[in-house]
PALOTOR-928557 format. One record per residue (C-alpha): residue number from 1; residue in three letters; x, y, z. Coordinates in nm, 4 decimals. Layout:
PALOTOR-928557
resi | resn | c1 | c2 | c3
NUM | ala | X | Y | Z
...
//
This chain:
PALOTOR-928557
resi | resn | c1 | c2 | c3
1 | unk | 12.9766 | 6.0438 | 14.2476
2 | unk | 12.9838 | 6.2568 | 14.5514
3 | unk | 13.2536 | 6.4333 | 14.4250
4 | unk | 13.0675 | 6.5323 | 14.0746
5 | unk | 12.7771 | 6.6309 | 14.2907
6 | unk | 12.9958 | 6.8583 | 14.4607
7 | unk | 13.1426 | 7.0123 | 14.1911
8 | unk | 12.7823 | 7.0284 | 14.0014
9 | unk | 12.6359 | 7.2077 | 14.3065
10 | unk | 12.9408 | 7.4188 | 14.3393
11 | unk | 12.9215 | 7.5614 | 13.9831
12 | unk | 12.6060 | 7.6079 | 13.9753
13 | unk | 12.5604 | 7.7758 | 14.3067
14 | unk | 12.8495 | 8.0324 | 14.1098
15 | unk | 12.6610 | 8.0476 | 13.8276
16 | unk | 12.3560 | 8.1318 | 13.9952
17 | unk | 12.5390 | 8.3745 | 14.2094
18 | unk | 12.6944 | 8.5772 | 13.9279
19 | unk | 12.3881 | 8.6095 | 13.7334
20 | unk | 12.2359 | 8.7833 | 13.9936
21 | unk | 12.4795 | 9.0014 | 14.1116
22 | unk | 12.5003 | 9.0986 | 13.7328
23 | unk | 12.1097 | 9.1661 | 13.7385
24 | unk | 12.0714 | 9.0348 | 13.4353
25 | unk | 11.8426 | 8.7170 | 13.3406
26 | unk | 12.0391 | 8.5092 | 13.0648
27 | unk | 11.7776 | 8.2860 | 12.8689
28 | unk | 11.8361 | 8.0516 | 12.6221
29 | unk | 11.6144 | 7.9771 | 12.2883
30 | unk | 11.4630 | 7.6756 | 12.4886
31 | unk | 11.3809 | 7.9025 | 12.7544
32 | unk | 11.1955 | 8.1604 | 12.5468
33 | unk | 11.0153 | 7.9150 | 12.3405
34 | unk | 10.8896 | 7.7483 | 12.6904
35 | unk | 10.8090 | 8.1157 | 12.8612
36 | unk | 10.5861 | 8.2073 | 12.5200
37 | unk | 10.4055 | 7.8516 | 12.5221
38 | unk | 10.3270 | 7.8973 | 12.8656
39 | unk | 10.2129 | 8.2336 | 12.8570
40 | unk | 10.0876 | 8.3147 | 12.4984
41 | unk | 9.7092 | 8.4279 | 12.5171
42 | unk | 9.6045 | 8.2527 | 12.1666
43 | unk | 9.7790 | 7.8957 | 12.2493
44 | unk | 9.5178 | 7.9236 | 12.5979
45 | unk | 9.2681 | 8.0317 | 12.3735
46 | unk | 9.3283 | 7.7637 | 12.1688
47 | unk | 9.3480 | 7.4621 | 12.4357
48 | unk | 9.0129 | 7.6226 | 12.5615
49 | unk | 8.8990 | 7.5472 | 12.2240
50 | unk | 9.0321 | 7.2176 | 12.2599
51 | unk | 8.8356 | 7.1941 | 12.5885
52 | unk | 8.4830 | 7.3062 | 12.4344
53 | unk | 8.5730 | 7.0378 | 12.1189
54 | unk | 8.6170 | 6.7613 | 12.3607
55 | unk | 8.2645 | 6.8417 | 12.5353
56 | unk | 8.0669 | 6.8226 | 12.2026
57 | unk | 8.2173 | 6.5141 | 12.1171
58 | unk | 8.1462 | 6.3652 | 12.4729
59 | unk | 7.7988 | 6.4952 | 12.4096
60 | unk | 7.7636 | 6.3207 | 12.0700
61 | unk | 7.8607 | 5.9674 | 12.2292
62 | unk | 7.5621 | 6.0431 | 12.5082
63 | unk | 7.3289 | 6.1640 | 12.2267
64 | unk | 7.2554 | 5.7451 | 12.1942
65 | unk | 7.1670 | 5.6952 | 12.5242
66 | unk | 6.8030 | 5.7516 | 12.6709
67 | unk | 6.6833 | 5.9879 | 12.8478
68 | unk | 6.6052 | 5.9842 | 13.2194
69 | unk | 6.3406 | 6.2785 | 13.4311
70 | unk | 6.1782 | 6.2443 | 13.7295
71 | unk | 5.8906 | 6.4975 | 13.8021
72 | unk | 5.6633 | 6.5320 | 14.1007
73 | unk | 5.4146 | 6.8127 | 14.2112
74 | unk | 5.2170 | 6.8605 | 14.5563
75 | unk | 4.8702 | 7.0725 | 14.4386
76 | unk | 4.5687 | 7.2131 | 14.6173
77 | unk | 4.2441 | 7.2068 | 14.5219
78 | unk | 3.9388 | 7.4211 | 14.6152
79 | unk | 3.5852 | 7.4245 | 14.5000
80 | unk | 3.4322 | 7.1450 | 14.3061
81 | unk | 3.5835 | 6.9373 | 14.0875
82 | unk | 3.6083 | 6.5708 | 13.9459
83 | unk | 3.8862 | 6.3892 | 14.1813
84 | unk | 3.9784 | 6.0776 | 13.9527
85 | unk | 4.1892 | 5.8640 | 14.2315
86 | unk | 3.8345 | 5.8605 | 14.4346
87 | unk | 3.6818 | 5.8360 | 14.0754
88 | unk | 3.3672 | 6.1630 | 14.2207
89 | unk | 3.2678 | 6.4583 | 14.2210
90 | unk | 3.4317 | 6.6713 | 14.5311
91 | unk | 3.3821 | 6.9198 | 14.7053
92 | unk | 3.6013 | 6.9540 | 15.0174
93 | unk | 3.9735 | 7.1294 | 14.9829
94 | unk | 4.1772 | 6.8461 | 14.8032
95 | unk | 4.6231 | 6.7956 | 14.8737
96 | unk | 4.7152 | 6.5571 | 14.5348
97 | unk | 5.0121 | 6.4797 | 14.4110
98 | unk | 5.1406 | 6.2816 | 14.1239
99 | unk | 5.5063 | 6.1959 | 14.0404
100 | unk | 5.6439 | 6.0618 | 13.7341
101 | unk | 5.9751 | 5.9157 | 13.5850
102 | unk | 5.9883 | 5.9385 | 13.2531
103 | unk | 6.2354 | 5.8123 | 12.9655
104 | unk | 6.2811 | 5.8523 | 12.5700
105 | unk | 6.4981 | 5.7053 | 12.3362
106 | unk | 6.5739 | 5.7699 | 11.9143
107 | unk | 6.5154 | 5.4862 | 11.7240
108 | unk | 6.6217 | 5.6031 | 11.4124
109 | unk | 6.6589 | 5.9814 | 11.2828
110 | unk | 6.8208 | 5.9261 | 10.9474
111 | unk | 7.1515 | 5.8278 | 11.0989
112 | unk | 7.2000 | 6.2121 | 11.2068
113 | unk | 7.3358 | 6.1291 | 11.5438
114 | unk | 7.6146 | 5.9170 | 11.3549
115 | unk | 7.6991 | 6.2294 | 11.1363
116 | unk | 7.6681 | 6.4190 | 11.4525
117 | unk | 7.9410 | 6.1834 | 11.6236
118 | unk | 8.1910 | 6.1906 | 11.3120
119 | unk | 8.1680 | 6.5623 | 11.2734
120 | unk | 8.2206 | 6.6025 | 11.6383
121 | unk | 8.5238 | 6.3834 | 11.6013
122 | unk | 8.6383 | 6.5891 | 11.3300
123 | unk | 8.5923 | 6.9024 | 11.5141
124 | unk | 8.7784 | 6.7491 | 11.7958
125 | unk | 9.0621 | 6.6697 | 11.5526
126 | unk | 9.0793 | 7.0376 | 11.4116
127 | unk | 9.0733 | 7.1497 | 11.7803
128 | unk | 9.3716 | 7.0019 | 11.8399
129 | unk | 9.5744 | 7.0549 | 11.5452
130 | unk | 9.5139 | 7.4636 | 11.6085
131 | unk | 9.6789 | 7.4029 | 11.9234
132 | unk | 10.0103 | 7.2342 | 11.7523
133 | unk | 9.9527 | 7.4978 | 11.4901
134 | unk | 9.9503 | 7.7818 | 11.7377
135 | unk | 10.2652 | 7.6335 | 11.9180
136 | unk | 10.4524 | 7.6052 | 11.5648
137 | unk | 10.3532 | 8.0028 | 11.5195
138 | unk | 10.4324 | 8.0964 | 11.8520
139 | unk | 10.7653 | 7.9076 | 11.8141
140 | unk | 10.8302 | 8.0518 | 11.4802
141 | unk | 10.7901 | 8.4190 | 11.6430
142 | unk | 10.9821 | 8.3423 | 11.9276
143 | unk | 11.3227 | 8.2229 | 11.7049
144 | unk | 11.2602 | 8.5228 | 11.4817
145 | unk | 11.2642 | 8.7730 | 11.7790
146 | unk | 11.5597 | 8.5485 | 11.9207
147 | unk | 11.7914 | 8.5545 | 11.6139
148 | unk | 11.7121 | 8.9311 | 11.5699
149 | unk | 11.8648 | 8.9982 | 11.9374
150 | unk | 12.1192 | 8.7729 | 11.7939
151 | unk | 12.2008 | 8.9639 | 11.5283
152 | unk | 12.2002 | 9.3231 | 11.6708
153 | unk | 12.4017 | 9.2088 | 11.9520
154 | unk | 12.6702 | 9.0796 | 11.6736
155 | unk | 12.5800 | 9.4356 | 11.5053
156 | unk | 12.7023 | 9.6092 | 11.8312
157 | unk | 13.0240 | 9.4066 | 11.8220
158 | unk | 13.1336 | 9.5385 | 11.4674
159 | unk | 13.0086 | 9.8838 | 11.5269
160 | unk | 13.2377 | 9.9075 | 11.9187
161 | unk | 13.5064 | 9.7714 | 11.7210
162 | unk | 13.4697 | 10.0626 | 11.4881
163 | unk | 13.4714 | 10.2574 | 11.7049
164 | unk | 13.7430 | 10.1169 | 11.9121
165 | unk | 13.9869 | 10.1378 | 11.6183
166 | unk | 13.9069 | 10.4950 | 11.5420
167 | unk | 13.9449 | 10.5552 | 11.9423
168 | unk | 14.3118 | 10.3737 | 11.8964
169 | unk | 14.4191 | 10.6127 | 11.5895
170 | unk | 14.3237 | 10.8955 | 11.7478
171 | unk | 14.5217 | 10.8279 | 12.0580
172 | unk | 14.7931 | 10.7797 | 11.8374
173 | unk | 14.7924 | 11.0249 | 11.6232
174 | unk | 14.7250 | 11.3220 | 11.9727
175 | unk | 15.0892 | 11.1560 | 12.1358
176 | unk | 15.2415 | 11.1857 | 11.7717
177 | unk | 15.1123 | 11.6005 | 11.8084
178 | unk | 15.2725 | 11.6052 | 12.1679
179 | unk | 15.6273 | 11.5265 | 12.0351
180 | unk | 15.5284 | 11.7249 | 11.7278
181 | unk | 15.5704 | 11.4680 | 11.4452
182 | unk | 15.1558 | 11.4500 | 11.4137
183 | unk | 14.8813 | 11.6008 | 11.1663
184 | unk | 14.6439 | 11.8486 | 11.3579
185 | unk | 14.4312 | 11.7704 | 11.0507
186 | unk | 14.3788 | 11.4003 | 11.0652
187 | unk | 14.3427 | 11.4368 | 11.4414
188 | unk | 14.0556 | 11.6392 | 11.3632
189 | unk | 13.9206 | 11.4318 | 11.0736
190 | unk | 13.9626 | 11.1220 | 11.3323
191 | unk | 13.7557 | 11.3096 | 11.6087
192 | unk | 13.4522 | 11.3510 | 11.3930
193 | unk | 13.4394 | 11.0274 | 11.2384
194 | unk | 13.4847 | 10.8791 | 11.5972
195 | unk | 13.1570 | 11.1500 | 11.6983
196 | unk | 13.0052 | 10.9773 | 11.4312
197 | unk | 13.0314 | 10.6189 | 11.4638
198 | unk | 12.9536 | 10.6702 | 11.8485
199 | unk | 12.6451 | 10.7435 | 11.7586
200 | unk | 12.6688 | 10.4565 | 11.5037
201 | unk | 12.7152 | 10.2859 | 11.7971
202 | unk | 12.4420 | 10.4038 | 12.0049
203 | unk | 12.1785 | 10.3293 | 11.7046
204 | unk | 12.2710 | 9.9618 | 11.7226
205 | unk | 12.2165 | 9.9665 | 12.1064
206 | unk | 11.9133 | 10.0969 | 12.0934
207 | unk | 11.8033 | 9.9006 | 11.8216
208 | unk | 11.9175 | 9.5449 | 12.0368
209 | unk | 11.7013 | 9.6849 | 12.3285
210 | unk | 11.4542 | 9.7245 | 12.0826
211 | unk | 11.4505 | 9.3800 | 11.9474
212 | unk | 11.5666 | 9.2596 | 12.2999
213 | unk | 11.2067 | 9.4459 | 12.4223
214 | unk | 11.0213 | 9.2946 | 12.1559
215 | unk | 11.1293 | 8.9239 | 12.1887
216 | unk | 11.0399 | 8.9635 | 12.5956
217 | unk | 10.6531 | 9.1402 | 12.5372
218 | unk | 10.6280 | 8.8098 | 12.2993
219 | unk | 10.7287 | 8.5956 | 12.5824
220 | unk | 10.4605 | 8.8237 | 12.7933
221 | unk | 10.7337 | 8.8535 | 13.0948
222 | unk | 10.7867 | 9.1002 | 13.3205
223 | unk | 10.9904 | 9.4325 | 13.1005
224 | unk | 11.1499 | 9.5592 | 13.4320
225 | unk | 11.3352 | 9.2889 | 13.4727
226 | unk | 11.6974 | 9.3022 | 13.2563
227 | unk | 11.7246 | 9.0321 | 13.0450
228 | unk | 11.9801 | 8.8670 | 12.7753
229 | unk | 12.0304 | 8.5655 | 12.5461
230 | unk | 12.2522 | 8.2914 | 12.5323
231 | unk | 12.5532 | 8.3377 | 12.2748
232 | unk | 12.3837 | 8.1603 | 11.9700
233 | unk | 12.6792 | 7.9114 | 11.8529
234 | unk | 12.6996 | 7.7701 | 11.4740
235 | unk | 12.9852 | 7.6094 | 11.2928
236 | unk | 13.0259 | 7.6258 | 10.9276
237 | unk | 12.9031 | 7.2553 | 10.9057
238 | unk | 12.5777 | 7.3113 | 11.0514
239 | unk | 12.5347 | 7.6372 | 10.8199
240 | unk | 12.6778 | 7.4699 | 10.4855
241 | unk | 12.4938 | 7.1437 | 10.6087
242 | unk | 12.3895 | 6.9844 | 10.2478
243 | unk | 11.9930 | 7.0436 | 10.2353
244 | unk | 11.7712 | 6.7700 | 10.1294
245 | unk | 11.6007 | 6.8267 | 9.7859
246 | unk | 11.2908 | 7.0399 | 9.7949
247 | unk | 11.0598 | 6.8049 | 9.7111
248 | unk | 11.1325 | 6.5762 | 9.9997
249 | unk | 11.1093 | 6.8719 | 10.1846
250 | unk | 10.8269 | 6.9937 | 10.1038
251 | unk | 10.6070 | 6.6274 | 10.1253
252 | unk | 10.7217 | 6.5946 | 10.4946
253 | unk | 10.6025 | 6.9597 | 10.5479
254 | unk | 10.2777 | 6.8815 | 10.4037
255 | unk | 10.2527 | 6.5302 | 10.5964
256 | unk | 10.2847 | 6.7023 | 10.9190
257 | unk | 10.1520 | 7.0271 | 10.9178
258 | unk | 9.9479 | 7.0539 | 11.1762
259 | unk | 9.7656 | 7.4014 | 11.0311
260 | unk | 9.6896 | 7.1449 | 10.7027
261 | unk | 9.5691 | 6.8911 | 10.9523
262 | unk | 9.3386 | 7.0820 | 11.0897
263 | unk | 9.1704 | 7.2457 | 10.7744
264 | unk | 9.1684 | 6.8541 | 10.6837
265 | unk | 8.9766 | 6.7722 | 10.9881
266 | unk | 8.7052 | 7.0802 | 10.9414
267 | unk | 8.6666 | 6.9992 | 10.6155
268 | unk | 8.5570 | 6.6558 | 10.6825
269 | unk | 8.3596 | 6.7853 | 10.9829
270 | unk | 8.1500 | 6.9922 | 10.7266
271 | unk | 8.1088 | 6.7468 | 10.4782
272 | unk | 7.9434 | 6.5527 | 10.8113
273 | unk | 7.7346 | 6.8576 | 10.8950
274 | unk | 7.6270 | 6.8765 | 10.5480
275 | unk | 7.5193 | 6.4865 | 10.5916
276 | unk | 7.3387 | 6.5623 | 10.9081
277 | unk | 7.1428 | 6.8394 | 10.7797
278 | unk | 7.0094 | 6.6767 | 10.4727
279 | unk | 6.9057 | 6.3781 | 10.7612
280 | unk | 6.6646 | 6.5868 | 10.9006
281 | unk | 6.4233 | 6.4826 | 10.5995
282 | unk | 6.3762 | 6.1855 | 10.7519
283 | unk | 6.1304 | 6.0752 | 10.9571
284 | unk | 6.2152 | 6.0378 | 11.3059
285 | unk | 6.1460 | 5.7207 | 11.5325
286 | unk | 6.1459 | 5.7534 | 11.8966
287 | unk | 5.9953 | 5.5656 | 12.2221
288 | unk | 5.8950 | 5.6861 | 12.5398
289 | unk | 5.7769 | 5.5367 | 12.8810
290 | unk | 5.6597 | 5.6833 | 13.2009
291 | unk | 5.6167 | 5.5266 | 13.5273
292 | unk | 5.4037 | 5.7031 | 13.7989
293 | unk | 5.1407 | 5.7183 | 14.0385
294 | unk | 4.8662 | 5.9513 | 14.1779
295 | unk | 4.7657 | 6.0208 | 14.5184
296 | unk | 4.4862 | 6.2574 | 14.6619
297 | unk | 4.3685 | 6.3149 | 14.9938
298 | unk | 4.0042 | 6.2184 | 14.9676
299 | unk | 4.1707 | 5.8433 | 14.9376
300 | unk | 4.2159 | 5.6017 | 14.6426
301 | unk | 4.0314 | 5.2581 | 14.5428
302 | unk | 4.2655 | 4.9703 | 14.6331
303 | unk | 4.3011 | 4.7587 | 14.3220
304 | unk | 4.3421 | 4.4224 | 14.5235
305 | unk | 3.9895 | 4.4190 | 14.6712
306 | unk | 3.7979 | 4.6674 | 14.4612
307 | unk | 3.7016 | 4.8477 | 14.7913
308 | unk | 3.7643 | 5.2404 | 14.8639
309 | unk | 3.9745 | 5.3461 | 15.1149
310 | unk | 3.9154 | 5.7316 | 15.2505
311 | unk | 4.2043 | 5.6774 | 15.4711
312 | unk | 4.4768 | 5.5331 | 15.2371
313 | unk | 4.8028 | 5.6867 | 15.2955
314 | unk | 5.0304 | 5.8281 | 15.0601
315 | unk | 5.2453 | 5.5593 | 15.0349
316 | unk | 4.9601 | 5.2960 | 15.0072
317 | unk | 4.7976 | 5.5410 | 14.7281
318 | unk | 5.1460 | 5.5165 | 14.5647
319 | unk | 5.1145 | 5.1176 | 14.4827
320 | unk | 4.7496 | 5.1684 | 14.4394
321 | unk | 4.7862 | 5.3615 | 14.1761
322 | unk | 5.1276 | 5.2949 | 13.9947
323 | unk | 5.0992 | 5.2760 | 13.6358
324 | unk | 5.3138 | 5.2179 | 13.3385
325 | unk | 5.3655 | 5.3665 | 12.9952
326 | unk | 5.4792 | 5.2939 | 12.6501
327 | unk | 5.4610 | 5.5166 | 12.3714
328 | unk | 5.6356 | 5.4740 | 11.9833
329 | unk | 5.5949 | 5.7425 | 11.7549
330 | unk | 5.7258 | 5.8353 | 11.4482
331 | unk | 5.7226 | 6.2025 | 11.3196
332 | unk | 5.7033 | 6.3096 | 10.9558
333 | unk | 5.8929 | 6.6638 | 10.8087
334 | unk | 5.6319 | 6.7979 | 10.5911
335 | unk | 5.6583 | 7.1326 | 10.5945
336 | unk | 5.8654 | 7.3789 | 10.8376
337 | unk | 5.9418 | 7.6808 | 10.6472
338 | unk | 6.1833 | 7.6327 | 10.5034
339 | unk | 6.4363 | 7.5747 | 10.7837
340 | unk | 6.5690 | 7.2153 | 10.6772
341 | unk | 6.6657 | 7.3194 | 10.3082
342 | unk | 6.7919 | 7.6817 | 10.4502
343 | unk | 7.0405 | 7.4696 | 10.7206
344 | unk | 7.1129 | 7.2170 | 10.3923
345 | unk | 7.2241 | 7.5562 | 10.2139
346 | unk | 7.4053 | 7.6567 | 10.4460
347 | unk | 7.6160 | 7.3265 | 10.5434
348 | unk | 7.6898 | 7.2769 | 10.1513
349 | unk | 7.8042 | 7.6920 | 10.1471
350 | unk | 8.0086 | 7.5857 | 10.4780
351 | unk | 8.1465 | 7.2411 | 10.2933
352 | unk | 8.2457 | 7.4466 | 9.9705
353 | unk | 8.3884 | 7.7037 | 10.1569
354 | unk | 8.6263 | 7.4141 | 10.4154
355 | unk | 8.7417 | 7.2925 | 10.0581
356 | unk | 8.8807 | 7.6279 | 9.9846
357 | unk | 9.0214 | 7.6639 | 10.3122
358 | unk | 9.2157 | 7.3129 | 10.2429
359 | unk | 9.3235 | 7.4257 | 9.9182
360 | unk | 9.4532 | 7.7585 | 10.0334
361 | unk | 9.6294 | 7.6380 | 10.3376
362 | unk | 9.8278 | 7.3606 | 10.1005
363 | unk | 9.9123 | 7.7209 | 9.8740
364 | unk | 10.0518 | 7.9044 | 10.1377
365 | unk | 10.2390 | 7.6023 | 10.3136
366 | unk | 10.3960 | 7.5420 | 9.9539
367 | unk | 10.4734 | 7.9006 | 9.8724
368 | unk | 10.6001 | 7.9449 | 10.2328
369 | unk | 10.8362 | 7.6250 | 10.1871
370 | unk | 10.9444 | 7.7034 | 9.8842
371 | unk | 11.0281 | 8.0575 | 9.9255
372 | unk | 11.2155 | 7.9838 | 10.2712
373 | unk | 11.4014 | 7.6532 | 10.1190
374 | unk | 11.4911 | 7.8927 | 9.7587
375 | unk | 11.6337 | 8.1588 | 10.0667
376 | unk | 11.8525 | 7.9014 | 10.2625
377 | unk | 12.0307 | 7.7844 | 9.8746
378 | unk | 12.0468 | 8.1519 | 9.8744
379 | unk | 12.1597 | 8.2028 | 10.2132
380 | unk | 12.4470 | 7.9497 | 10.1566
381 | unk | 12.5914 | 8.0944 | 9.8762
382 | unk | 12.5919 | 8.4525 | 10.0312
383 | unk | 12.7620 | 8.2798 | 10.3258
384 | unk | 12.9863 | 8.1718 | 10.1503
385 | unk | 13.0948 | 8.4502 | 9.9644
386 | unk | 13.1071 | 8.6997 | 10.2391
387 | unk | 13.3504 | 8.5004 | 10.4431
388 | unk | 13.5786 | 8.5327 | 10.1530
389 | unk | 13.4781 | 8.8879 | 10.1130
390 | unk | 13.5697 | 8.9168 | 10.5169
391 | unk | 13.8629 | 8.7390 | 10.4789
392 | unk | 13.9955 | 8.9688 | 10.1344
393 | unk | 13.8474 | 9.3041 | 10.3657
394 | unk | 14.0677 | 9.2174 | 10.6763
395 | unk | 14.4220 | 9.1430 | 10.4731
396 | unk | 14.3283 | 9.4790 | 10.3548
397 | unk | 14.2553 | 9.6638 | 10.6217
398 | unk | 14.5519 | 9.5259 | 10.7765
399 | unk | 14.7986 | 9.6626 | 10.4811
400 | unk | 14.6144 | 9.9699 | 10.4649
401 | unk | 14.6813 | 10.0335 | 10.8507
402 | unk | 15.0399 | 9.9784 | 10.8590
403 | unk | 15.0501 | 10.2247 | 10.5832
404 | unk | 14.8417 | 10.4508 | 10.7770
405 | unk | 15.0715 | 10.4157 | 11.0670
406 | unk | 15.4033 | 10.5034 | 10.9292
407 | unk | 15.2058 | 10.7414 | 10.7232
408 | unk | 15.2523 | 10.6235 | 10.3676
409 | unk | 14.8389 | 10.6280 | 10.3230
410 | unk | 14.6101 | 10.9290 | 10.3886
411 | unk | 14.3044 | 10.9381 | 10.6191
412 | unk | 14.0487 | 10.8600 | 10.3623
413 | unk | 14.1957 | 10.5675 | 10.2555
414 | unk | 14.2488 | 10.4372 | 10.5981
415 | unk | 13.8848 | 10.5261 | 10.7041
416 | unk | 13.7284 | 10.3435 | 10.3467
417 | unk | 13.9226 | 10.0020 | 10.4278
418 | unk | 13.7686 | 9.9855 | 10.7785
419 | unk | 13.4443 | 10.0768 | 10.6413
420 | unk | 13.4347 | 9.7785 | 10.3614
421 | unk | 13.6081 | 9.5888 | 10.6886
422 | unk | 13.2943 | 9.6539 | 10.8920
423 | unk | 13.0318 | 9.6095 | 10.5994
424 | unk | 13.2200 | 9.2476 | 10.5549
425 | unk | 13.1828 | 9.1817 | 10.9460
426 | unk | 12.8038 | 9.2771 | 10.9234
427 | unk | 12.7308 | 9.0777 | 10.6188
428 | unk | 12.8731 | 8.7732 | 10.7211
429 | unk | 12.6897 | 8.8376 | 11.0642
430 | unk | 12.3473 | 8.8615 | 10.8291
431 | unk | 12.4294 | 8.5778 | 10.6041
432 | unk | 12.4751 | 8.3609 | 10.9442
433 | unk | 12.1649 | 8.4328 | 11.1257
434 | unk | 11.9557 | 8.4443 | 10.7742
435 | unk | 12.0771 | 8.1435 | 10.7368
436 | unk | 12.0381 | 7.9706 | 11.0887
437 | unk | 11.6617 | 8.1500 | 11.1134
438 | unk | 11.5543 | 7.9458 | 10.7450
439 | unk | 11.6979 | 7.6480 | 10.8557
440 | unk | 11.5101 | 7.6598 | 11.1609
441 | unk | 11.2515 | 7.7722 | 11.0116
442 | unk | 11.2195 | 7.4410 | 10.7609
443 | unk | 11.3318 | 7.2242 | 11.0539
444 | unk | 10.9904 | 7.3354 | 11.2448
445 | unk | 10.7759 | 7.3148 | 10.9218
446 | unk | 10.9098 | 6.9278 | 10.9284
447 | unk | 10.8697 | 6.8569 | 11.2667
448 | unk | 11.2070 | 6.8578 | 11.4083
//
C-alpha cells in the first residue's frame, strides 16, 4: 500500500507539474459539464426558483394554522371626555392604555386552502423539474461545444498531415533539382499548393480556438487562461453499439423527461388554481378571539368588591379589567365586481393554456427523439461506409505516391489522391463525432 501511494503521489505530482509548465489547462467532458453546472446563470436562476417554490408551499401548510397579534398603545387625553375604566365624565389630563392579543382561524372557505396546498405542491414539483431540465440543457450544450473542439482538433490533424506530405514532396523533389534529375515545374506547382493548404491549415486552427473559445464562455471561466480537452476515445463497438428500437426509446425519454415533468406538474397546479378560484363563491367561515385589558390613570373599579380604586396600579388595572372574546362569522360573496368570475377566467385561460404547454412539450420531445435516433441509424451507416471509403483512399494514395516518386504519375494526379485521402480522413472524423454527439445525446434524453 505504501508503495502504490508512492507511486500515485509521484505521478501525479508529474502530471501536475507538466501541465503547468505547459500552461495549458487539460479538462475532461466531466470537468466541463461540472464547471457549466456550477457556474451557468439560468441553472442559479432556476434553483432560486426552486427556493421561492419551496416558500409558497411552506406558506400553504401555515395557511391552516391561526393567527396570533399582540397590540398595545399608551394614549393621552386632554379636555373632557367619558373615561369608561372609572365609568365618568373627566376632566383632568388622562395616561390609558389598552393591550390586546388577538387570534383568527378559517373554518371553512370552500376548501380553497386545500387547492391552495396541492397547487403549491405542484408548483414546487415544476420548480424542480426546471432545475433537472436546465442541467439536461446545460449538459447538452456543454457535449456539443465539447465534441466540436473534438472534431476541429481531429480537423487540424488531417489538414498538418496535408500539409506535411506536400512539405515532404517538395523537399524531395528541390534535392532531385540540386543533382539535376528534378522538374522546376512540379517544384513550383508543389510550392503553391503547400501556400495553400497552410492556410488550409491555419483556417482549421482558428476555427478550434473558435469552438475551443466558445465551449469555455459556456463554462463562464476565465478566457485568459489556455485551455484544452481530453483526447475523446471511442472504439468501433461503442459507435456500431446495436441501438434499442425507437419505441423503447422514446417511452423511457418520455418517462423521464424532466422538461415533460414539469409542464405535468404546472398543469396540474393550474387545474388547482382554477379549483381555488371558483372556491371563492363560497361563503367563508372564520372565528376570532381577543384577550385584553384596559387601564387609565384616573383608576379602575375592582370587580372583587365593587369598590373604586383612584390609586389602582397598572398592573392591578390589568386583572381588573381583563376580558375575553369570541367572535364566529360567516361572510357571503354577493357582489364584488366582477373580480371572482374575472380570476375564474383567467385560471381556466391559464389551465387551457398548461394543457397546450403539455401537449407541445410531448411534440417536441418526440420530434427531437426521433429525429436524433433516425440520425444515429444514419450516423452508423455513414460510419461505416467511410471507413471503407478511408481504407480504399489510403491503398490509393499509397500506389499513386510510389508512382509519383519514381515519376511514372504527374502532379495532378498525385495532388487529387491526397485530396480524396484527406476528404476520407475528415469524413470518417465527422461520421465519429456525429455519431458519439447523438448517442450522447439519446443517452441524456434517457437518463443515463
Amino acid at each position: 500500500m505504501k508503495t502504490f501511494a508512492l507511486t500515485f503521489l509521484l505521478t501525479f505530482s508529474i502530471a501536475s507539474l507538466a501541465q503547468e509548465n505547459s500552461g495549458v489547462t487539460v479538462l475532461t467532458l466531466d470537468d466541463c459539464i461540472n464547471h457549466a453546472l456550477e457556474n451557468n446563470i439560468a441553472l442559479k436562476r432556476a434553483k432560486n426558483g426552486e427556493l421561492i417554490a419551496k416558500a409558497n408551499h411552506f406558506q400553504a401548510i401555515m395557511n391552516y394554522f391561526p393567527s396570533l397579534n399582540a397590540s398595545t398603545n399608551y394614549d393621552f387625553f386632554f379636555g373632557n371626555f367619558f373615561d369608561q375604566n372609572a365609568a365618568r365624565q373627566v376632566s383632568e389630563t388622562t395616561n390609558s392604555s389598552r393591550p390586546r392579543l388577538n387570534s383568527g382561524m378559517v373554518l371553512f372557505n370552500g376548501f380553497a386552502n386545500q387547492y391552495n396546498l396541492k397547487q403549491r405542491i405542484q408548483e414546487r414539483k415544476a420548480a424542480e423539474e426546471n432545475v433537472k431540465s436546465t442541467q439536461l440543457t446545460v449538459e447538452t450544450n456543454i457535449l456539443f461545444f465539447y465534441l466540436s473542439v473534438a472534431t476541429s482538433k481531429e480537423t487540424v490533424k488531417v489538414s498538418q498531415d496535408r500539409v506535411n506530405n506536400l512539405q515532404e514532396q517538395l523537399d524531395r523533389e528541390l534535392k532531385r533539382i540540386e543533382v539535376g534529375v528534378g522538374d522546376p515545374q512540379t517544384a513550383y506547382q508543389l510550392r503553391g499548393q503547400l501556400s495553400n493548404e497552410q492556410l488550409n491549415l491555419t483556417n482549421s486552427q482558428n476555427q478550434l480556438r473558435s469552438n475551443l473559445l466558445l465551449l469555455v464562455q459556456e463554462m463562464q471561466l476565465n478566457t485568459d487562461i489556455a485551455y484544452d480537452i481530453s483526447t475523446v476515445e471511442v472504439s468501433d463497438e461503442d459507435l456500431l453499439l446495436e441501438i434499442d428500437p425507437f419505441d423503447v426509446v422514446l417511452s423511457e425519454s418520455l418517462d423521464i423527461n424532466p422538461q415533460l415533468k414539469g409542464v405535468e406538474a404546472n398543469f396540474e397546479a393550474s387545474r388547482y388554481a382554477l379549483k381555488g378560484a371558483r372556491a371563492t363563491r363560497i361563503p367563508v367561515f372564520q372565528v376570532t378571539g381577543t384577550l385584553g385589558s384596559n387601564y387609565s390613570s384616573n383608576g379602575a373599579r375592582n370587580p372583587e368588591n365593587g369598590e373604586f380604586e383612584e390609586d389602582a396600579s397598572f398592573s392591578d388595572q390589568m386583572r381588573f379589567n381583563k376580558f375575553e372574546f369570541v367572535n364566529f362569522s360567516v361572510s357571503i360573496p354577493i357582489f364584488n365586481q366582477y373580480q371572482t368570475s374575472t380570476n375564474v377566467q383567467v385560471a381556466k385561460v391559464g389551465y387551457v393554456n398548461a394543457d397546450l404547454d403539455r401537449q407541445s412539450t410531448i411534440n417536441t420531445i418526440t420530434n427531437t427523439v426521433q429525429r436524433v435516433y433516425l440520425d444515429l441509424v444514419a450516423g452508423q451507416q455513414t460510419y461505416l461506409s467511410a471507413k471503407e471509403n478511408m481504407e480504399a483512399q489510403n491503398s490509393s494514395f499509397e500506389f499513386v505516391k510510389k508512382r509519383f516518386d519514381v515519376g511514372n504519375t504527374d502532379f495532378n494526379s498525385y495532388l487529387q489522391s491526397l485530396r480524396n485521402k484527406n476528404q476520407a480522413e475528415f469524413q470518417l472524423v465527422s461520421s465519429k463525432y456525429e455519431i458519439l454527439f447523438r448517442k450522447k445525446i439519446l443517452d441524456l434524453y434517457r437518463g443515463k
